[in-house]
C-alpha positions, 0 to 999 in steps of 0.5 A: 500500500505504498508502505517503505520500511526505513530505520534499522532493520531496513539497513540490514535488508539493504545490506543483504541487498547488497550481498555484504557483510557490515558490522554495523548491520549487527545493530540491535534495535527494537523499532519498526518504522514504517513511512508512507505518503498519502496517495489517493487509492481504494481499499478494504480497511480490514485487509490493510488495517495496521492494527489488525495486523498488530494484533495478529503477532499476539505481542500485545501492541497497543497506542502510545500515549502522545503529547499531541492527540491527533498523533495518537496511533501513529506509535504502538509499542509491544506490551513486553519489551522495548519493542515499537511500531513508528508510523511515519510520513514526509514533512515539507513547507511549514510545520504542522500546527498542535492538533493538525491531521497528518496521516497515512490516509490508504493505512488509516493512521496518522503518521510523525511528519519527518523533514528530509524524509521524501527524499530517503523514500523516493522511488524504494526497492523491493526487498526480503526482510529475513527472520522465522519467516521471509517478509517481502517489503520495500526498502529505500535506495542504499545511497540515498539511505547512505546521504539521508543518514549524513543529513539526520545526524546534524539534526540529532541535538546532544541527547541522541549523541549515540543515534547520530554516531549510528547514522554516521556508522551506517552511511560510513559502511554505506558509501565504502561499499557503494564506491566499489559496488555502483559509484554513480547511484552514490554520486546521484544520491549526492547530487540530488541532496544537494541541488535542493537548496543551501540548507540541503547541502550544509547538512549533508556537507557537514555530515560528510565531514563529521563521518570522515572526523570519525572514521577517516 
C-alpha cells in the first residue's frame, strides 16, 4: 500500500541487498518504522488495517500515549519489551500546527511528519526482510539511505549523541561499499541532496565531514 520500511532493520535488508557483510548491520534495535505518503487509492480497511495486523503477532501492541492527540496511533509499542511500531510520513513547507491531521490516509493512521524524509523514500526497492519467516517489503535506495543518514545526524541535538554516531556508522559502511559496488547511484544520491537548496547541502556537507572526523 505504498508502505517503505526505513530505520534499522531496513539497513540490514539493504545490506543483504547488497550481498555484504557490515558490522554495523549487527545493530540491535527494537523499532519498526514504517513511512508512507498519502496517495489517493481504494481499499478494504480490514485487509490493510495496521492494527489488525498488530494484533495478529499476539505481542500485545497497543497506542502510545502522545503529547499531541491527533498523533495518537501513529506509535504502538509491544506490551513486553522495548519493542515499537513508528508510523511515519514526509514533512515539507511549514510545520504542522498542535492538533493538525497528518496521516497515512490508504493505512488509516496518522503518521510523525519527518523533514528530509521524501527524499530517503523516493522511488524504494523491493526487498526480503529475513527472520522465522521471509517478509517481502520495500526498502529505500542504499545511497540515498547512505546521504539521508549524513543529513539526520546534524539534526540529532546532544541527547541522541549515540543515534547520530549510528547514522554516521551506517552511511560510513554505506558509501565504502557503494564506491566499489555502483559509484554513480552514490554520486546521484549526492547530487540530488544537494541541488535542493543551501540548507540541503550544509547538512549533508557537514555530515560528510563529521563521518570522515570519525572514521577517516
Amino acid at each position: 500500500m505504498g508502505g517503505v520500511l526505513v530505520g534499522t532493520i531496513a539497513y540490514r535488508c539493504i545490506v543483504n541487498l547488497l550481498g555484504v557483510k557490515l558490522l554495523s548491520a549487527s545493530a540491535v534495535t527494537a523499532d519498526v518504522d514504517i513511512a508512507g505518503k498519502t496517495v489517493p487509492v481504494a481499499v478494504i480497511p480490514e485487509v490493510v488495517c495496521p492494527q489488525t495486523a498488530l494484533e495478529r503477532l499476539e505481542m500485545g501492541f497497543s497506542p502510545m500515549m502522545e503529547a499531541d492527540p491527533t498523533l495518537y496511533g501513529s506509535r504502538f509499542k509491544a506490551r513486553e519489551g522495548e519493542f515499537k511500531v513508528e508510523f511515519l510520513t514526509p514533512l515539507t513547507g511549514r510545520n504542522p500546527a498542535t492538533g493538525q491531521l497528518t496521516e497515512i490516509r490508504q493505512l488509516g493512521v496518522p503518521a510523525i511528519p519527518l523533514r528530509f524524509l521524501d527524499y530517503l523514500i523516493e522511488e524504494p526497492l523491493p526487498a526480503v526482510a529475513l527472520g522465522r519467516r521471509p517478509v517481502l517489503v520495500r526498502v529505500p535506495q542504499p545511497a540515498r539511505y547512505a546521504v539521508h543518514k549524513l543529513i539526520v545526524a546534524r539534526e540529532r541535538t546532544k541527547p541522541f549523541a549515540l543515534k547520530a554516531q549510528k547514522d554516521l556508522e551506517q552511511s560510513f559502511d554505506l558509501q565504502k561499499v557503494l564506491e566499489k559496488l555502483d559509484p554513480e547511484s552514490l554520486a546521484d544520491a549526492f547530487k540530488d541532496a544537494r541541488k535542493k537548496g543551501p540548507g540541503w547541502r550544509k547538512r549533508v556537507d557537514a555530515g560528510q565531514e563529521a563521518m570522515r572526523r570519525m572514521f577517516g
